[in-house]
mmCIF file as Biopython writes it, N, C-alpha, C and O atoms, coordinates in Angstrom:
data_model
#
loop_
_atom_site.group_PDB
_atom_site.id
_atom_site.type_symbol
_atom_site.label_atom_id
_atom_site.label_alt_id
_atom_site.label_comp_id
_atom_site.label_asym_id
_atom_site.label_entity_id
_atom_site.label_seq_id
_atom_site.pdbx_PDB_ins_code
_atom_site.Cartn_x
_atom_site.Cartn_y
_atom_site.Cartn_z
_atom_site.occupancy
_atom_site.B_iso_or_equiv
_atom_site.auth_seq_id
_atom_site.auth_asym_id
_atom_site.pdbx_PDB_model_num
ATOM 1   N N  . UNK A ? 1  ? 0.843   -1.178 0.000   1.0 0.0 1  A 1 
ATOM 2   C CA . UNK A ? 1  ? 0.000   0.000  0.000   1.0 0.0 1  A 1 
ATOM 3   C C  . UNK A ? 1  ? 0.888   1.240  0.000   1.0 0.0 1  A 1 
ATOM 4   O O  . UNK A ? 1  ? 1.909   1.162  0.683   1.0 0.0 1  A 1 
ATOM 5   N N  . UNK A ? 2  ? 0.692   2.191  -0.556  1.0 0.0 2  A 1 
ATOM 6   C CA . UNK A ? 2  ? 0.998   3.362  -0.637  1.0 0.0 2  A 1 
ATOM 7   C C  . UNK A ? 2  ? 0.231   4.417  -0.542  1.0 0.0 2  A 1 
ATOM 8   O O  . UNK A ? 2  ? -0.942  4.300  -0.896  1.0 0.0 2  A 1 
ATOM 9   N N  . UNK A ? 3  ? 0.705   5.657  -0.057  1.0 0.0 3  A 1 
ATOM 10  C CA . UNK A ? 3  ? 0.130   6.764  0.492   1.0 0.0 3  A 1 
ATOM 11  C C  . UNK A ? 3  ? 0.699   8.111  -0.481  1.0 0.0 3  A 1 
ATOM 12  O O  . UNK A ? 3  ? 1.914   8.290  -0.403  1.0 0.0 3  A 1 
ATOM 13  N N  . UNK A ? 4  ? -0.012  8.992  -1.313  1.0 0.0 4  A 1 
ATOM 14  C CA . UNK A ? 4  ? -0.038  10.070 -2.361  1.0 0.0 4  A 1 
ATOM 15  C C  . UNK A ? 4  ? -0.509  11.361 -1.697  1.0 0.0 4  A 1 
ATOM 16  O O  . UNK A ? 4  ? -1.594  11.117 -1.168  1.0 0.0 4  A 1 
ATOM 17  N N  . UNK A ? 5  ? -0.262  12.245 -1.559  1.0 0.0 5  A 1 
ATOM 18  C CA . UNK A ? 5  ? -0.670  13.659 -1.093  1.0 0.0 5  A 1 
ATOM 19  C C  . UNK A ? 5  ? -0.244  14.687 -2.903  1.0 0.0 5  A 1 
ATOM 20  O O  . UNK A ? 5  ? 0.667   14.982 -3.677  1.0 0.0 5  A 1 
ATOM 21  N N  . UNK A ? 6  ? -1.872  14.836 -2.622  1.0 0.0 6  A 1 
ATOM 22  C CA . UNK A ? 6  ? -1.795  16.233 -4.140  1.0 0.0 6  A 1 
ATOM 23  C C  . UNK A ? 6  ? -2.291  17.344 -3.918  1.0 0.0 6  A 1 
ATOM 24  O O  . UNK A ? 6  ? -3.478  17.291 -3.597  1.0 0.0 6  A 1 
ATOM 25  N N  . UNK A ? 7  ? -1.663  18.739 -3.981  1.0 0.0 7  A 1 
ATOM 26  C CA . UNK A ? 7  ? -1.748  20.095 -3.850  1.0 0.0 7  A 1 
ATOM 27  C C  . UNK A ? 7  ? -3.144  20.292 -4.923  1.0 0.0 7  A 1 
ATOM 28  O O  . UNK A ? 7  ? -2.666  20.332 -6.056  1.0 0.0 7  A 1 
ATOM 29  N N  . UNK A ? 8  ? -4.162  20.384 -4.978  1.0 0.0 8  A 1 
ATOM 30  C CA . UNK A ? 8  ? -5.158  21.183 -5.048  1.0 0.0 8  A 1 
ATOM 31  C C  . UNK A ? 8  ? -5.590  22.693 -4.567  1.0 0.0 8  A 1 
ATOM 32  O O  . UNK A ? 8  ? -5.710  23.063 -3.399  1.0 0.0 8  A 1 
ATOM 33  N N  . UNK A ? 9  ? -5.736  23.250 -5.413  1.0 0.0 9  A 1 
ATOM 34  C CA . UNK A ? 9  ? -5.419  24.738 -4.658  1.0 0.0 9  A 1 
ATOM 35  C C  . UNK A ? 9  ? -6.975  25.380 -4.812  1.0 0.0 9  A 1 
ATOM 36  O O  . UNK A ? 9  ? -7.295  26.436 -4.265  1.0 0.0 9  A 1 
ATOM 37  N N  . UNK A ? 10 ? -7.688  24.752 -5.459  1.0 0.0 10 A 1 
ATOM 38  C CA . UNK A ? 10 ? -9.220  25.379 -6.076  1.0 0.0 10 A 1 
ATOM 39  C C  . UNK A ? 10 ? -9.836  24.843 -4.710  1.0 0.0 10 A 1 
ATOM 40  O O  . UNK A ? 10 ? -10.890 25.406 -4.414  1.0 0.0 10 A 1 
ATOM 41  N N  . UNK A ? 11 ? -9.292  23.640 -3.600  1.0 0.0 11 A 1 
ATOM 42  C CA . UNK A ? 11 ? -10.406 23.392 -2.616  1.0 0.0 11 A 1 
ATOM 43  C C  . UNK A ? 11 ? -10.599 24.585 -1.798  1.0 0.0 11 A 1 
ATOM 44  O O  . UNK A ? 11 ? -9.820  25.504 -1.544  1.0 0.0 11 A 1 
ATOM 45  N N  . UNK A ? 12 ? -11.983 24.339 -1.387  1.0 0.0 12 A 1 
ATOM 46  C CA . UNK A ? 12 ? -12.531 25.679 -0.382  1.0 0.0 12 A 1 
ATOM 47  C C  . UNK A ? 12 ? -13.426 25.838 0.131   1.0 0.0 12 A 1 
ATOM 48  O O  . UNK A ? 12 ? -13.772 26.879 0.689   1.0 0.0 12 A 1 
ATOM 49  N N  . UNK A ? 13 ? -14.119 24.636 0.043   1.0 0.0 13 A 1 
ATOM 50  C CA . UNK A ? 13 ? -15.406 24.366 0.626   1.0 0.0 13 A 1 
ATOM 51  C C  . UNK A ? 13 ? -15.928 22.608 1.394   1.0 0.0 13 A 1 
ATOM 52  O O  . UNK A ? 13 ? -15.109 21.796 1.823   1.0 0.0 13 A 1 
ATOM 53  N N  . UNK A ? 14 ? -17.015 22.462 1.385   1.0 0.0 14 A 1 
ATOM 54  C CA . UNK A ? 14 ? -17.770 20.878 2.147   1.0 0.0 14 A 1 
ATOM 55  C C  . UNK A ? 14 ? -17.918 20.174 0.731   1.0 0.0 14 A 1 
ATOM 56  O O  . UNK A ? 14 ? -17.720 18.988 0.467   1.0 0.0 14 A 1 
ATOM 57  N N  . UNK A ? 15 ? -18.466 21.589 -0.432  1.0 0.0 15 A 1 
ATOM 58  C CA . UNK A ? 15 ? -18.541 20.570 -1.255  1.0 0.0 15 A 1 
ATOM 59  C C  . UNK A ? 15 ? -17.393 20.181 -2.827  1.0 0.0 15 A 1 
ATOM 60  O O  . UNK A ? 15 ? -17.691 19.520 -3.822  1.0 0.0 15 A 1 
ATOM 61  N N  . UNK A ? 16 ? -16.110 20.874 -2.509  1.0 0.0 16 A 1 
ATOM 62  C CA . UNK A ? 16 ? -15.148 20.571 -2.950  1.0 0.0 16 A 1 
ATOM 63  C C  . UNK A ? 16 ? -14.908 18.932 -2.135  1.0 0.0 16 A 1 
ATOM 64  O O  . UNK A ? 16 ? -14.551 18.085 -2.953  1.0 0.0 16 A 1 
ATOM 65  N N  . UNK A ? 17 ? -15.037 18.459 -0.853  1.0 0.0 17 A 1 
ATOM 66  C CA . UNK A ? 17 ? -14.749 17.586 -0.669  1.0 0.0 17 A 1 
ATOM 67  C C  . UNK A ? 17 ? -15.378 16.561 -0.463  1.0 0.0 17 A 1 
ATOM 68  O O  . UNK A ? 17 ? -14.974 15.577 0.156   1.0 0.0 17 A 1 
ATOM 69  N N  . UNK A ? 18 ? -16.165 16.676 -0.843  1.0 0.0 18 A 1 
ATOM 70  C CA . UNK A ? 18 ? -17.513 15.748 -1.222  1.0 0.0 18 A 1 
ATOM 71  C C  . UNK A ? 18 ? -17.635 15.102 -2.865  1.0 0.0 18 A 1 
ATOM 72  O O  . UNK A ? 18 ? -17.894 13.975 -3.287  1.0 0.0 18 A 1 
ATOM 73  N N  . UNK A ? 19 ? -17.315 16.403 -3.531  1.0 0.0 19 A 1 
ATOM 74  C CA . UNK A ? 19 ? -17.014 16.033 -5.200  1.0 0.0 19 A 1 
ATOM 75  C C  . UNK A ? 19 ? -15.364 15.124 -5.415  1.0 0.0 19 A 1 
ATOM 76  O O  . UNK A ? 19 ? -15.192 14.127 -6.116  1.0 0.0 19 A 1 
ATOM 77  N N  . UNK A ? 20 ? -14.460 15.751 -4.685  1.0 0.0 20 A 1 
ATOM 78  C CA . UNK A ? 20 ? -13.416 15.152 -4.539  1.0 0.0 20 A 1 
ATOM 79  C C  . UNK A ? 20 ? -13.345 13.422 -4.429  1.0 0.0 20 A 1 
ATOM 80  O O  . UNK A ? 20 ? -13.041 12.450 -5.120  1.0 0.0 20 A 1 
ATOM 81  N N  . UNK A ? 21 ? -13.900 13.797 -2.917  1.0 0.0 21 A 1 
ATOM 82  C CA . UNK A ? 21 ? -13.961 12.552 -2.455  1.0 0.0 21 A 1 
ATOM 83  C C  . UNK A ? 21 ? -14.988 11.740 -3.331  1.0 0.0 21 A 1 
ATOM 84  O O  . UNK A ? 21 ? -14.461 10.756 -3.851  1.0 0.0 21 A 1 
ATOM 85  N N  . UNK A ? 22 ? -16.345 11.909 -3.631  1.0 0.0 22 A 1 
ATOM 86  C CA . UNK A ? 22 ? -16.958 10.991 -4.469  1.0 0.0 22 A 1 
ATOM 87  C C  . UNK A ? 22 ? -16.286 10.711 -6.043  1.0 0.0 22 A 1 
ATOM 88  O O  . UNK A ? 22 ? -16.672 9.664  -6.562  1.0 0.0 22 A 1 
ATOM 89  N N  . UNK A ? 23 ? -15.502 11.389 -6.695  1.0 0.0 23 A 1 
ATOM 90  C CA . UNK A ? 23 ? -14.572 10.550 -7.992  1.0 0.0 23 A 1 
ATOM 91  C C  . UNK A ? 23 ? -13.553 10.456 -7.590  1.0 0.0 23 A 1 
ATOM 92  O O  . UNK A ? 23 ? -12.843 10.469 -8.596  1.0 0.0 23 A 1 
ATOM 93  N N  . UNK A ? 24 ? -12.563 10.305 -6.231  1.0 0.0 24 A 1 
ATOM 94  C CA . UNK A ? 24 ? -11.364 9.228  -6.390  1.0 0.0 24 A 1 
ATOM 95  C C  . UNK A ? 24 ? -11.955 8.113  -5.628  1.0 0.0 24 A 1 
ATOM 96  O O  . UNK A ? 24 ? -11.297 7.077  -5.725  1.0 0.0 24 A 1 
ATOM 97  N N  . UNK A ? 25 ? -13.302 8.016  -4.698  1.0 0.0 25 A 1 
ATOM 98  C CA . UNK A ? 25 ? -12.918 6.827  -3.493  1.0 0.0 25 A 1 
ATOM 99  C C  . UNK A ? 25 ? -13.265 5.362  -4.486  1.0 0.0 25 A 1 
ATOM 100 O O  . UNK A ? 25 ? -12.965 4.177  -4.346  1.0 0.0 25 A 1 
ATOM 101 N N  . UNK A ? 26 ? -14.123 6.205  -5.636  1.0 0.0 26 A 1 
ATOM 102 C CA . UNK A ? 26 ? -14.509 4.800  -6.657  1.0 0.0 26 A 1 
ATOM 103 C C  . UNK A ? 26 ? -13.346 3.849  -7.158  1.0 0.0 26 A 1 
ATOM 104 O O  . UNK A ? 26 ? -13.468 2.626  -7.236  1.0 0.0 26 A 1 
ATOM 105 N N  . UNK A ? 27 ? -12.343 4.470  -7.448  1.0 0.0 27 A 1 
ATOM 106 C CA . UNK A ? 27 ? -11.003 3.871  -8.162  1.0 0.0 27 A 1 
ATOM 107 C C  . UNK A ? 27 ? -10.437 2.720  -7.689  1.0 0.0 27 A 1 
ATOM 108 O O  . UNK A ? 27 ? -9.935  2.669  -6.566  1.0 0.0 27 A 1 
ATOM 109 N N  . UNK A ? 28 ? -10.470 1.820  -8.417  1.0 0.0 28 A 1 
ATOM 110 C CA . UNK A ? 28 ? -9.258  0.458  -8.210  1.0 0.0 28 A 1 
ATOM 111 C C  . UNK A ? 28 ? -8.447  0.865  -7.191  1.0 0.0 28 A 1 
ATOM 112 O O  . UNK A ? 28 ? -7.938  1.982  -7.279  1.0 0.0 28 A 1 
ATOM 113 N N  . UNK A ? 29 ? -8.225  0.174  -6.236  1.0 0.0 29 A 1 
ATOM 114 C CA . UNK A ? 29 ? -7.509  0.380  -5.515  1.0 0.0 29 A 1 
ATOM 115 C C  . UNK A ? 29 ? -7.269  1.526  -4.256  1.0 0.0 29 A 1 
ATOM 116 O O  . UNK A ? 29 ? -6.402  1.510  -3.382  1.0 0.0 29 A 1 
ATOM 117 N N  . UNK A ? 30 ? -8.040  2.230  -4.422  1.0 0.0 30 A 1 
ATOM 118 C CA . UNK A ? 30 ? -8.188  3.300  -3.650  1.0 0.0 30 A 1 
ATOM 119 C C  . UNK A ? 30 ? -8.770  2.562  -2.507  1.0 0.0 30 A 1 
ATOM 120 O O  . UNK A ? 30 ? -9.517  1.591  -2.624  1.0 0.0 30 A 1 
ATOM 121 N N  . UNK A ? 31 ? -8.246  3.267  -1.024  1.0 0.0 31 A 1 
ATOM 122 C CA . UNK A ? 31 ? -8.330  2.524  0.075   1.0 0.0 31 A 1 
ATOM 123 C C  . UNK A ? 31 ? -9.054  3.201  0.999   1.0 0.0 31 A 1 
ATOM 124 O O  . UNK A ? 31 ? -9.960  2.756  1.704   1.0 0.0 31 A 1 
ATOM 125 N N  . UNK A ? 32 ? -8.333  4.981  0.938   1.0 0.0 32 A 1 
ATOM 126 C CA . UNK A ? 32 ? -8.658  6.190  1.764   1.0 0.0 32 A 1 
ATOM 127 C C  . UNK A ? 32 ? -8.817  6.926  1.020   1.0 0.0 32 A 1 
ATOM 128 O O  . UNK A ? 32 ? -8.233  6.787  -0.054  1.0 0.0 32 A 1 
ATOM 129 N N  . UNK A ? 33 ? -9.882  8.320  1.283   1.0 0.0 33 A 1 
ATOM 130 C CA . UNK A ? 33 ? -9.277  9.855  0.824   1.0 0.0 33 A 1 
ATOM 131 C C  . UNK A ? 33 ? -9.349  10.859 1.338   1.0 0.0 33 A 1 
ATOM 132 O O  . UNK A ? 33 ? -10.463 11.298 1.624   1.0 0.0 33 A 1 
ATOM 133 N N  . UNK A ? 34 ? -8.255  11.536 1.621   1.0 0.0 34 A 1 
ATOM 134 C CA . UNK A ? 34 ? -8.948  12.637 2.811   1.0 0.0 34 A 1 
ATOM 135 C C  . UNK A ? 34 ? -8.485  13.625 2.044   1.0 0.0 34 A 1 
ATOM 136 O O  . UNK A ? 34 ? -7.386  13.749 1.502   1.0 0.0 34 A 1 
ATOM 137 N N  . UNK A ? 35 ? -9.613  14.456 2.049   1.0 0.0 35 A 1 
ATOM 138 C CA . UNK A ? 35 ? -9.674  15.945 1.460   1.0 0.0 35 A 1 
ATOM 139 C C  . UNK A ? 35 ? -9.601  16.963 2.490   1.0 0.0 35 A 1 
ATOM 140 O O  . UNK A ? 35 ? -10.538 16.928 3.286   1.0 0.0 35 A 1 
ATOM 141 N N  . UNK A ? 36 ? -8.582  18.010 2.709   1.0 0.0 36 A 1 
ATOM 142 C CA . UNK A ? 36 ? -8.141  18.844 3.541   1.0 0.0 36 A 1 
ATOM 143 C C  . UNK A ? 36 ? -8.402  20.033 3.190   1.0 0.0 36 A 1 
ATOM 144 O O  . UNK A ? 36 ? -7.335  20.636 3.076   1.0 0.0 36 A 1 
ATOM 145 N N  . UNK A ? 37 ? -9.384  20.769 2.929   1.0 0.0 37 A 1 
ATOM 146 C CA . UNK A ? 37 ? -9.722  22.215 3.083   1.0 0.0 37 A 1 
ATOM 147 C C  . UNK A ? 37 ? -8.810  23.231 3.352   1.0 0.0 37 A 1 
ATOM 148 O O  . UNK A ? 37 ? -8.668  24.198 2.604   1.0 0.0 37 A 1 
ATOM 149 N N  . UNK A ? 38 ? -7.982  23.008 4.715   1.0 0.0 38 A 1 
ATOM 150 C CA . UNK A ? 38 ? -6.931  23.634 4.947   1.0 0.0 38 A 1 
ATOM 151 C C  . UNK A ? 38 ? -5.833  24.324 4.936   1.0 0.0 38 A 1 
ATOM 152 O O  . UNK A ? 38 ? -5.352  25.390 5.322   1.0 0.0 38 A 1 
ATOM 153 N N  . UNK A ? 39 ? -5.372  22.493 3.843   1.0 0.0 39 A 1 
ATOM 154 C CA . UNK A ? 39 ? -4.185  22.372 3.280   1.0 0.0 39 A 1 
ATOM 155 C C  . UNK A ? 39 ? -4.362  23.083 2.335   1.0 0.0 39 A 1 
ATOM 156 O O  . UNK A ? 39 ? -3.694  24.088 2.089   1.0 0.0 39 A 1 
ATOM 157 N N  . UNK A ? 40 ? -5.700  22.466 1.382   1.0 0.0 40 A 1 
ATOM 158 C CA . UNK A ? 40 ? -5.663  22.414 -0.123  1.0 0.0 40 A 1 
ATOM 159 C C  . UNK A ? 40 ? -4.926  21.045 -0.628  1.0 0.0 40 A 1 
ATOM 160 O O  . UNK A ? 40 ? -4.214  21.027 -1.632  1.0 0.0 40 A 1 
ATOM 161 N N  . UNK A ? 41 ? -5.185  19.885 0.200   1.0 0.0 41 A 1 
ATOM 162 C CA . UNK A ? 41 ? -4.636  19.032 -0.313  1.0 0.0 41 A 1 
ATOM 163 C C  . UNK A ? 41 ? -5.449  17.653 -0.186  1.0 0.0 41 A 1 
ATOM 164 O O  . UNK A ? 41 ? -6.162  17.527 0.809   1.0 0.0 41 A 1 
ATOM 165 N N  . UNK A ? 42 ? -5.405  16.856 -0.902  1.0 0.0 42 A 1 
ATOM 166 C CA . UNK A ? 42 ? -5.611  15.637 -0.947  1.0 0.0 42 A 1 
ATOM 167 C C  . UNK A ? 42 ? -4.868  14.036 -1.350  1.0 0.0 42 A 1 
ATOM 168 O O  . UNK A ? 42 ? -4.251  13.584 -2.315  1.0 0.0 42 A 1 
ATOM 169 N N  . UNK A ? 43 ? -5.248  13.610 -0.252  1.0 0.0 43 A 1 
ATOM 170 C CA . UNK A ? 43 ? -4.161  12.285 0.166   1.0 0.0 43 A 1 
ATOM 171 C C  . UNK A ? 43 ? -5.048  11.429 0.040   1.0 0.0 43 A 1 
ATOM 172 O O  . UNK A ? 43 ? -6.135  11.333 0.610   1.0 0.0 43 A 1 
ATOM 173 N N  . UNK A ? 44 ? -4.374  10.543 -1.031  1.0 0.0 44 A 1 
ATOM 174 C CA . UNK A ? 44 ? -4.870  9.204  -1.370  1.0 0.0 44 A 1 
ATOM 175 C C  . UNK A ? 44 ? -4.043  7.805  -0.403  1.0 0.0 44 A 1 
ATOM 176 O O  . UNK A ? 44 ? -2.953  7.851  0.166   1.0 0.0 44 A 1 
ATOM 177 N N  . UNK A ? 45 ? -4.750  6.959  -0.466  1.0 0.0 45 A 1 
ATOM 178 C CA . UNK A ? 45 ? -3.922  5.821  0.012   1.0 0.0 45 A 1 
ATOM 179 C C  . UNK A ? 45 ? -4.242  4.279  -0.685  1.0 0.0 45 A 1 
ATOM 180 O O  . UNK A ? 45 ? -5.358  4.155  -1.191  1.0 0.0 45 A 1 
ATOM 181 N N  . UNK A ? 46 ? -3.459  3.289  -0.724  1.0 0.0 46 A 1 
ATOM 182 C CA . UNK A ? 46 ? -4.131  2.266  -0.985  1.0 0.0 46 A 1 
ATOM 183 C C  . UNK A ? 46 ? -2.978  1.610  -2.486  1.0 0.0 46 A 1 
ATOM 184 O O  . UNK A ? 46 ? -1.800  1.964  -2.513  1.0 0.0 46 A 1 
ATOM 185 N N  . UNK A ? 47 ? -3.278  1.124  -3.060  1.0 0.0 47 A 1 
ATOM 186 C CA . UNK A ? 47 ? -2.749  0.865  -4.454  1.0 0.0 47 A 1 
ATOM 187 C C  . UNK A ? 47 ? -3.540  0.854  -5.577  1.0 0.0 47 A 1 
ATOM 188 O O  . UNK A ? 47 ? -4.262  -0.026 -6.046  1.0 0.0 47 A 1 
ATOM 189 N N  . UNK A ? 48 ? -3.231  2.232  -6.017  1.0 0.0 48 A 1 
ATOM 190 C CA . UNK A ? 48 ? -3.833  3.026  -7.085  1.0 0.0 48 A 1 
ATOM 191 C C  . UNK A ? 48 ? -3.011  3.181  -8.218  1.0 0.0 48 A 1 
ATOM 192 O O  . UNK A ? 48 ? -1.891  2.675  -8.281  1.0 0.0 48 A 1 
ATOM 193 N N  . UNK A ? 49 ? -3.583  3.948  -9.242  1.0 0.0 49 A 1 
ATOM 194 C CA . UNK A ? 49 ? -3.148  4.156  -10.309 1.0 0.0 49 A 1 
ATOM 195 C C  . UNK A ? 49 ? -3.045  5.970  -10.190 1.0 0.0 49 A 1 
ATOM 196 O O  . UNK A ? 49 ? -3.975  6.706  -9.860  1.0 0.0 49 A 1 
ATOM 197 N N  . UNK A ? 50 ? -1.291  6.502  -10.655 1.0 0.0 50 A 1 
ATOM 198 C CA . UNK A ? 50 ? -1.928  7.859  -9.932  1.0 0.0 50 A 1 
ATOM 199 C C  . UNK A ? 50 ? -2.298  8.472  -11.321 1.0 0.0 50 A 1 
ATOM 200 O O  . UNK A ? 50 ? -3.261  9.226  -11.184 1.0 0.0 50 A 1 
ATOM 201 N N  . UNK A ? 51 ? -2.032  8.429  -12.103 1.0 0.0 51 A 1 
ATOM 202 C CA . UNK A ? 51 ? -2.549  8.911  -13.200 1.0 0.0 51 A 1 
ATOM 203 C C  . UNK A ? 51 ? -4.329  8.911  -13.289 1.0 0.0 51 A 1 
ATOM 204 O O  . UNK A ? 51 ? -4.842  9.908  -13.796 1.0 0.0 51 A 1 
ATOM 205 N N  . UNK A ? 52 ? -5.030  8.048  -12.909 1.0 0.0 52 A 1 
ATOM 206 C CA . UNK A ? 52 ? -6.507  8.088  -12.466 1.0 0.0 52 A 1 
ATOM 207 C C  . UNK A ? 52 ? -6.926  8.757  -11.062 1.0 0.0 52 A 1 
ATOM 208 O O  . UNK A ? 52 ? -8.014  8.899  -10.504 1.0 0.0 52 A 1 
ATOM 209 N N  . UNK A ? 53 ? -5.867  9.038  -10.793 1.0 0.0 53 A 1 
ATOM 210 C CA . UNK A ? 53 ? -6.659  9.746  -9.211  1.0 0.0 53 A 1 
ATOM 211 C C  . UNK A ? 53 ? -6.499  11.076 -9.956  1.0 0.0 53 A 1 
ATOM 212 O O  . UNK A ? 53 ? -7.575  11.674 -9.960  1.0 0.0 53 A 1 
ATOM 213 N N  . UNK A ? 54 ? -5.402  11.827 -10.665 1.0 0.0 54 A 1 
ATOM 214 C CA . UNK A ? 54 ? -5.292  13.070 -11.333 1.0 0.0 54 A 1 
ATOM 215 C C  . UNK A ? 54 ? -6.463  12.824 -12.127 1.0 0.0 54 A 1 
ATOM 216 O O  . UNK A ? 54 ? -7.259  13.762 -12.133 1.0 0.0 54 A 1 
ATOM 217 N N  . UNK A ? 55 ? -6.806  11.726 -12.854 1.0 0.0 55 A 1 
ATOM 218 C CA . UNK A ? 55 ? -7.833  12.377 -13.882 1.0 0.0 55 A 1 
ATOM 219 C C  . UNK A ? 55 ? -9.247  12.401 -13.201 1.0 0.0 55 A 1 
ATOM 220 O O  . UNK A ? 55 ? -10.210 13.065 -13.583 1.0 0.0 55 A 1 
ATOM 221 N N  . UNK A ? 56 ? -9.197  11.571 -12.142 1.0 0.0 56 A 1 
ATOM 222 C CA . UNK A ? 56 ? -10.591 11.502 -11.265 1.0 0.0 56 A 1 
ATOM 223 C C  . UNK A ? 56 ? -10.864 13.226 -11.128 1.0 0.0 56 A 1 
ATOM 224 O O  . UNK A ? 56 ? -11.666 14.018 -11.623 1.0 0.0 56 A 1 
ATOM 225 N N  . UNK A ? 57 ? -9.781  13.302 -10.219 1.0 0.0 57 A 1 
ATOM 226 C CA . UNK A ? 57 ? -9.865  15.024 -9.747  1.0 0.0 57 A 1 
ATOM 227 C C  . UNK A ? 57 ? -9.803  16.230 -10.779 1.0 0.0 57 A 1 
ATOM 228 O O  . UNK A ? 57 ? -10.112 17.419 -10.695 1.0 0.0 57 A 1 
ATOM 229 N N  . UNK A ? 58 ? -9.348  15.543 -11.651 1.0 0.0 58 A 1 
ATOM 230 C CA . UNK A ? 58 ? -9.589  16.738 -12.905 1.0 0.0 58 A 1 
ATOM 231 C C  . UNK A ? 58 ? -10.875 16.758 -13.309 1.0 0.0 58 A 1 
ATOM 232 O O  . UNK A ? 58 ? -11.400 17.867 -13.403 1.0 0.0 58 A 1 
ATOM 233 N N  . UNK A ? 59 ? -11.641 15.600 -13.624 1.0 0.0 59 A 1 
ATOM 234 C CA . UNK A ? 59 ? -13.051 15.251 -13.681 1.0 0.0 59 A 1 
ATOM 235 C C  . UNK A ? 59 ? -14.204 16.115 -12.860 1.0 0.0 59 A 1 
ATOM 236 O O  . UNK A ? 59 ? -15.294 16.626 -13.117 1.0 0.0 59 A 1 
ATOM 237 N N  . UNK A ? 60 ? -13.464 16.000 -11.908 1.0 0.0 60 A 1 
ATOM 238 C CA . UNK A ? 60 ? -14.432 16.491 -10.425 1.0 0.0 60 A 1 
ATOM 239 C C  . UNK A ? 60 ? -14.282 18.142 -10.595 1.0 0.0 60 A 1 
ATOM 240 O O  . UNK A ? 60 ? -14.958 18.893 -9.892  1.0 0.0 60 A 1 
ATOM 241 N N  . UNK A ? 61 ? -13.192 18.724 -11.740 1.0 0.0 61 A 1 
ATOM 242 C CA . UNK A ? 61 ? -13.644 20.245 -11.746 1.0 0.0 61 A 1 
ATOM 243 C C  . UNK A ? 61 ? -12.459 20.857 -10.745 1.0 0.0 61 A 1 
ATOM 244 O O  . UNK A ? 61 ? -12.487 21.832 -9.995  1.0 0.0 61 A 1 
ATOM 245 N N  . UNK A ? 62 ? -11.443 19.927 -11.023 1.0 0.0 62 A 1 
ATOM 246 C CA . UNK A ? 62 ? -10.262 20.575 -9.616  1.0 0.0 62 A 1 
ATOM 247 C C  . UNK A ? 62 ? -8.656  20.444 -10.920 1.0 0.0 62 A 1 
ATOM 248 O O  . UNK A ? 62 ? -8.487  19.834 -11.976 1.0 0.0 62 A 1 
ATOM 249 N N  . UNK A ? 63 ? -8.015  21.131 -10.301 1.0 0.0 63 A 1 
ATOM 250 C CA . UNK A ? 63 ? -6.772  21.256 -10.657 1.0 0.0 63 A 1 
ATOM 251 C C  . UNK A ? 63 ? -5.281  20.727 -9.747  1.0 0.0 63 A 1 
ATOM 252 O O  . UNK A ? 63 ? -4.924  21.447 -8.815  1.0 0.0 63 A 1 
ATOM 253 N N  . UNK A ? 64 ? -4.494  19.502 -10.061 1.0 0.0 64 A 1 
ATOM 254 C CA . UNK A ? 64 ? -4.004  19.035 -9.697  1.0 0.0 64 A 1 
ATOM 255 C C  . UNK A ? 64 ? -2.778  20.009 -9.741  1.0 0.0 64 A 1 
ATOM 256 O O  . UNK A ? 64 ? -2.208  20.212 -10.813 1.0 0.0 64 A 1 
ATOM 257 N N  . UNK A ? 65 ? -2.257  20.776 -8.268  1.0 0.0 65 A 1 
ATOM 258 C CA . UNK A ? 65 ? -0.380  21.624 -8.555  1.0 0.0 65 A 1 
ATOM 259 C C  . UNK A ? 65 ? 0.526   20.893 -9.165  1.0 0.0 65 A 1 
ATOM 260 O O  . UNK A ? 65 ? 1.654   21.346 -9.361  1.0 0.0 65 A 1 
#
């Protein structure tokens, strides 16, 4: 298992992490996702594909730093 943290800078809200979180937690392999408001970041975990967690979140209307 492995653990991914991605700079998102557009998060800023409940429902940035709600959209977030509902198109990566679907993914093969995806284990966790925690979306951080805070940070602006989101950390994947599990054994994924990261190229699909970027396109999940690009999907979802977000911009991967």
């Amino acid at each position: 298992m492995s653990t991914e943290t991605y700079n998102v800078p557009d998060i800023s809200c409940g429902h940035c992490v709600e959209a977030i979180t509902g198109a990566v937690s679907p993914l093969d392999g995806v284990e966790s996702v925690d979306v951080s408001i805070d940070d602006k970041t989101v950390t994947v975990a599990g054994s994924f594909d990261d190229a699909a967690v970027r396109s999940a979140i690009d999907d979802a209307g977000y911009d991967v730093a």
